[in-house]
C-alpha positions in Angstrom: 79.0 162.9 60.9 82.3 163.7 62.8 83.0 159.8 63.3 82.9 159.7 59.3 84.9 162.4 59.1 87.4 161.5 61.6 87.8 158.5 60.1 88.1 159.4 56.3 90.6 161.8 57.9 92.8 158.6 59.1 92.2 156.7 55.9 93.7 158.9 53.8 96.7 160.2 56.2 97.1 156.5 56.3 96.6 155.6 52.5 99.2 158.9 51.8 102.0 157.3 53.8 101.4 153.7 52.6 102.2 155.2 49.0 105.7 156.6 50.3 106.0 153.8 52.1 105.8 151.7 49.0 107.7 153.9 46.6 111.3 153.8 48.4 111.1 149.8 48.3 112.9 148.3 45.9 116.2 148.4 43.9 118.3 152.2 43.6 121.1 153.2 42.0 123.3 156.0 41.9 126.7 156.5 39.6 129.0 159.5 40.3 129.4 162.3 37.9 132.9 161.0 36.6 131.6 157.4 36.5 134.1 155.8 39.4 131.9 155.1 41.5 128.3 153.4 42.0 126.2 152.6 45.1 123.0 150.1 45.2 120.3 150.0 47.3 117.8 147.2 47.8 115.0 148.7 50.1 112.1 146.2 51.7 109.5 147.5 54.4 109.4 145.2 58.0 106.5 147.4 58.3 105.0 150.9 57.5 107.8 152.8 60.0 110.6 150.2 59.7 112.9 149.9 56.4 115.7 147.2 56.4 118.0 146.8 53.3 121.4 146.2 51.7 124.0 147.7 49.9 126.7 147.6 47.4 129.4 150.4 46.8 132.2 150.5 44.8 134.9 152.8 43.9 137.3 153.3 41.9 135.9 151.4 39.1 135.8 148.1 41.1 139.2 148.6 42.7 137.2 149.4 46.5 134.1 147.4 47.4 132.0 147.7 50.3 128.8 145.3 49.7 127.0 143.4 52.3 129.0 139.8 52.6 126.3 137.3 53.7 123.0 136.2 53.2 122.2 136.8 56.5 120.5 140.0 58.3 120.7 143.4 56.7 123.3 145.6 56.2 120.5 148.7 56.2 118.1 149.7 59.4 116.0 152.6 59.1 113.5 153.8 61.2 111.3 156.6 60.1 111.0 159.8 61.5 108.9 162.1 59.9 107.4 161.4 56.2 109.6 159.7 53.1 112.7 160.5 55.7 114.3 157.4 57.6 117.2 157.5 60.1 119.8 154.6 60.5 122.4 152.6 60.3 124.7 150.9 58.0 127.4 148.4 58.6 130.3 148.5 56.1 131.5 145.3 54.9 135.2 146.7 55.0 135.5 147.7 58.5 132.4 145.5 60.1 131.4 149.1 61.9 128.2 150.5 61.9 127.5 154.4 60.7 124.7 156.6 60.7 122.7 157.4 57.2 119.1 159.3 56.5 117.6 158.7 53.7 115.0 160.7 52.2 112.2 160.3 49.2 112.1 162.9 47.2 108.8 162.4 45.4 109.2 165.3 42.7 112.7 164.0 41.8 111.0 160.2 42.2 114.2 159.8 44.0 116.4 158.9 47.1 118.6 161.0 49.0 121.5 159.0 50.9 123.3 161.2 53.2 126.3 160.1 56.0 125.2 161.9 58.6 128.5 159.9 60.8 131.0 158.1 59.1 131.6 154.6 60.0 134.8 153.8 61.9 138.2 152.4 60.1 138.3 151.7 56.7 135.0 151.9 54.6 133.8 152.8 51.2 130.6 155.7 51.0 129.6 157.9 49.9 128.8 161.4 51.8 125.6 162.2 49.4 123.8 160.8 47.0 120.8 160.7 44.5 120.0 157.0 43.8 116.9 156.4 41.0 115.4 153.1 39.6 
């Protein structure tokens, strides 16, 4: 009886962070409250701790642009580190430098949080915070 236990215990811890897992991938967006500036985030899963991505910003109302410039590799890598929150990087396409980002699924909300925890160096363009939806 403890085996069955013990293991629908594990099934469902398992089956509860699948679902987060699969409700950050995909495509976000987030405007800003005056309508200058947008962010996009396309979110896939290497695996159930591991989110790699890309992103477009601009600002300015296309006058600044940082958006991933090749095909190749990601411009987002997360690695979780406790439920629905991720730690990573990002690598702006303006300066080619790599900062520091969390995001976090806020599953009331049935949104992302994008937070800079450490600004890439040079020039870049991102956002400190923001709420990105479907």
């Amino acid at each position: 009886m403890k085996h069955i236990l013990l293991f629908l215990f594990f099934l469902l811890t398992f089956n509860a962070s699948s679902q987060n897992s699969q409700e950050m991938s995909g495509t976000w967006f987030w405007e800003s409250t005056n309508g200058q500036n947008t962010m996009k985030l396309d979110l896939e899963y290497e695996n159930q701790k591991i989110i790699k991505g890309n992103h477009c910003v601009v600002f300015g109302q296309e006058k600044n642009t940082d958006c991933k410039r090749t095909e190749q590799g990601f411009s987002l890598n997360l690695v979780r580190i406790a439920n629905g929150i991720y730690d990573g990087t990002i690598e702006s396409a303006v300066s080619a430098t790599i900062g520091k980002i969390r995001l976090q699924y806020l599953k009331k909300e049935k949104a992302i949080r994008f937070y800079l925890k450490k600004a890439p160096p040079g020039k870049f363009y991102l956002p400190k915070e923001a709420f990105l939806v479907r």
